[in-house]
C-alpha positions, -999 to 999 in steps of 0.1 A, spaced: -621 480 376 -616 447 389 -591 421 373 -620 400 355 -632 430 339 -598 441 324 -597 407 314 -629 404 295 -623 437 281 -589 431 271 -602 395 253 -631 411 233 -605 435 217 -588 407 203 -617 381 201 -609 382 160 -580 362 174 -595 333 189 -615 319 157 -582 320 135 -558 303 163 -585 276 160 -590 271 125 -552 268 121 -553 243 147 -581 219 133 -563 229 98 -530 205 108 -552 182 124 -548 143 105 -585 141 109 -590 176 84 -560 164 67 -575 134 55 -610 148 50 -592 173 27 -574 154 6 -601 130 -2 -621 160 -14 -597 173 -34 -598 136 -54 -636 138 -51 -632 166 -72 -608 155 -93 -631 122 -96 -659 148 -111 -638 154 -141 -644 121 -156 -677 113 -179 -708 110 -155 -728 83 -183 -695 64 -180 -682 64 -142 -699 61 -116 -681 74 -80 -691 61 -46 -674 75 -15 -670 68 22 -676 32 18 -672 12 52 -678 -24 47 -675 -57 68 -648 -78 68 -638 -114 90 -621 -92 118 -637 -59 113 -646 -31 89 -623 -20 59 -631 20 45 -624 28 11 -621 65 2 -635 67 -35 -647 36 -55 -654 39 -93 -671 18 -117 -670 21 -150 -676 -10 -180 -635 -9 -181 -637 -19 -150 -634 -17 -114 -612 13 -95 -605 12 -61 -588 46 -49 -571 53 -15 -559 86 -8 -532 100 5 -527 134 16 -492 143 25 -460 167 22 -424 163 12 -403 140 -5 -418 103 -11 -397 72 -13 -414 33 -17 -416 7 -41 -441 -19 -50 -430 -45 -26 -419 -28 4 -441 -30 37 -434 7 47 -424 42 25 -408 65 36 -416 105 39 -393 128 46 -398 167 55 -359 185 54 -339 168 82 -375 147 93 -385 111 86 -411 91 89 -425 54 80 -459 48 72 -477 19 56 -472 11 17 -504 23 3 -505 -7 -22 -509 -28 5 -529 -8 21 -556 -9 -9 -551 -45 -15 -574 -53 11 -598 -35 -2 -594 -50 -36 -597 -84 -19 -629 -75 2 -647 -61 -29 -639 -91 -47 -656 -110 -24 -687 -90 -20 -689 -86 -60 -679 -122 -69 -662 -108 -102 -631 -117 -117 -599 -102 -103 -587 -90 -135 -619 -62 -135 -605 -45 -105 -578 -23 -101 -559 -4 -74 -553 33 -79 -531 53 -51 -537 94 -55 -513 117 -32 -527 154 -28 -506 180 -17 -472 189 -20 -454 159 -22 -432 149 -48 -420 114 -55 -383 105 -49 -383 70 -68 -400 55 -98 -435 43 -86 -456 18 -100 -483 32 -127 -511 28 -103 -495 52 -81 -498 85 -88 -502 126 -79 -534 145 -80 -546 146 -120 -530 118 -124 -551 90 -113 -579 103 -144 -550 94 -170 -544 57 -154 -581 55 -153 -589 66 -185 -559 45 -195 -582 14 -195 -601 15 -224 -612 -23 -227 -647 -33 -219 -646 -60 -187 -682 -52 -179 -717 -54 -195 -743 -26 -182 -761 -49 -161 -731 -61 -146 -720 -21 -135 -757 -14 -121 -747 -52 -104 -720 -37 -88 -733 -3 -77 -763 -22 -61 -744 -51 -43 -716 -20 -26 -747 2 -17 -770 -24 1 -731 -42 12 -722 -9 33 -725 1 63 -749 31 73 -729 62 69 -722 84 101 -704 89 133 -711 59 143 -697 34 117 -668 62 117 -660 55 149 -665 20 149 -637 19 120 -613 39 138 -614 18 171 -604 -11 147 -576 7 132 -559 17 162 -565 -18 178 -546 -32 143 -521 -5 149 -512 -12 186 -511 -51 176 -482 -40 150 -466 -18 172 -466 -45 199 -485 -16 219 -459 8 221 -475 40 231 -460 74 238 -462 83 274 -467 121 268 -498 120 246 -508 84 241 -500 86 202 -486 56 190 -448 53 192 -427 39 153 -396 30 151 -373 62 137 -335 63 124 -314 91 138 -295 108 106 -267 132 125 -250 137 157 -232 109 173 -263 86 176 -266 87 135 -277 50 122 -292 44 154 -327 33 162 -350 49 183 -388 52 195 -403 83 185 -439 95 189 -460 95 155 -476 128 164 -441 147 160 -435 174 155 -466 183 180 -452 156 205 -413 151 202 -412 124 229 -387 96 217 -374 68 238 -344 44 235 -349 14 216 -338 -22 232 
């Protein structure tokens, strides 16, 4: 028997193998990640009256510079709700007014964009495409998944269930009838076609926002962007350094000048 065939043989007696090695791969992907969590708030979305709220998800519309995506949109007569998603891990620090929160896993920290901020943008772009008043929209942040907020966060921010108790929260009619089948109309006929393409098309944009932020710092062992990282122990502690956002898969890090 040659050394192919004891190959071959020896694969299909563990081909069960394969398949589960590459579902836990696409598993920690950010791409399944993301498409997880907002399901899980899809579902959580469900809970609330269907005569009263309407959902919309996936919505990718135009802006000046680009496109904007918004993971869940609501509308109701009490108004307008605007929900990004979040689904992360660990301990959560941020505040209202800071630019970046923090997450930390044990001994591991990382910066990512304040999600108020984030969903500002899209409160501004549907305000322009509705032409409503302001005060009928409102920015909701839900985190799925086993986080666990380290400092007091704003009321719009809040885990899993949560963001049905803010919601339901506003119990004052801003809205007529006509005004929410308005509204419904104007995002459906304002968005862009749903599929791979517009996807795409969005996360080119992203990344090209990202590298202009990062001043086009990019790790050179996988090409992930590169943020800026405090060490916490060891001589180096208090330090600043470059490391690779796709830790812990890549753990490149480089000095920071």
């Amino acid at each position: 028997m040659g050394l192919i065939e004891i190959l071959i043989n020896a694969a299909l007696q563990v081909w069960y193998i394969f398949p589960v090695i590459l579902l836990t791969y696409i598993t920690t992907t950010p791409w399944f990640k993301g498409l997880w969590g907002e399901f899980q708030v899809n579902m959580l979305l469900k809970r609330l009256p269907q005569n009263e709220y309407h959902r919309l998800k996936n919505i990718t519309l135009p802006t000046d510079n680009g496109t904007t995506q918004i993971d869940h949109i609501v509308v109701s007569q009490f108004g307008v709700f605007i929900v990004e998603t979040k689904n992360m891990k660990g301990w959560i620090f941020g505040s209202a007014n800071q630019k970046q929160w923090t997450q930390k896993i044990y001994h591991y920290s990382s910066k990512f964009q304040n999600p108020i901020h984030q969903n500002y943008k899209h409160l501004k772009t549907l305000e322009a495409l509705l032409n409503i008043n302001i005060d009928a929209l409102f920015s909701v942040v839900v985190f799925i998944g086993k986080s666990e907020f380290k400092t007091q966060m704003p009321d719009n921010v809040t885990h899993a269930s949560g963001c049905l108790s803010y919601i339901r929260s506003h119990s004052v009619e801003l809205l007529d009838q006509q005004q929410v089948l308005d509204i419904i109309n104007n995002i459906e006929s304002g968005r862009l076609a749903r599929g791979f393409a517009t996807n795409q098309a969005h996360k080119v944009h992203v990344k090209e926002i990202i590298k202009q932020k990062t001043d086009q710092k990019l790790c050179t062992k996988c090409g992930s962007y590169m943020v800026l990282r405090e060490a916490k122990k060891g001589q180096n502690a208090g330090s600043t350094f470059w490391g690779c956002s796709s830790f812990p898969k890549c753990r490149a890090v480089e000095k920071f000048n």
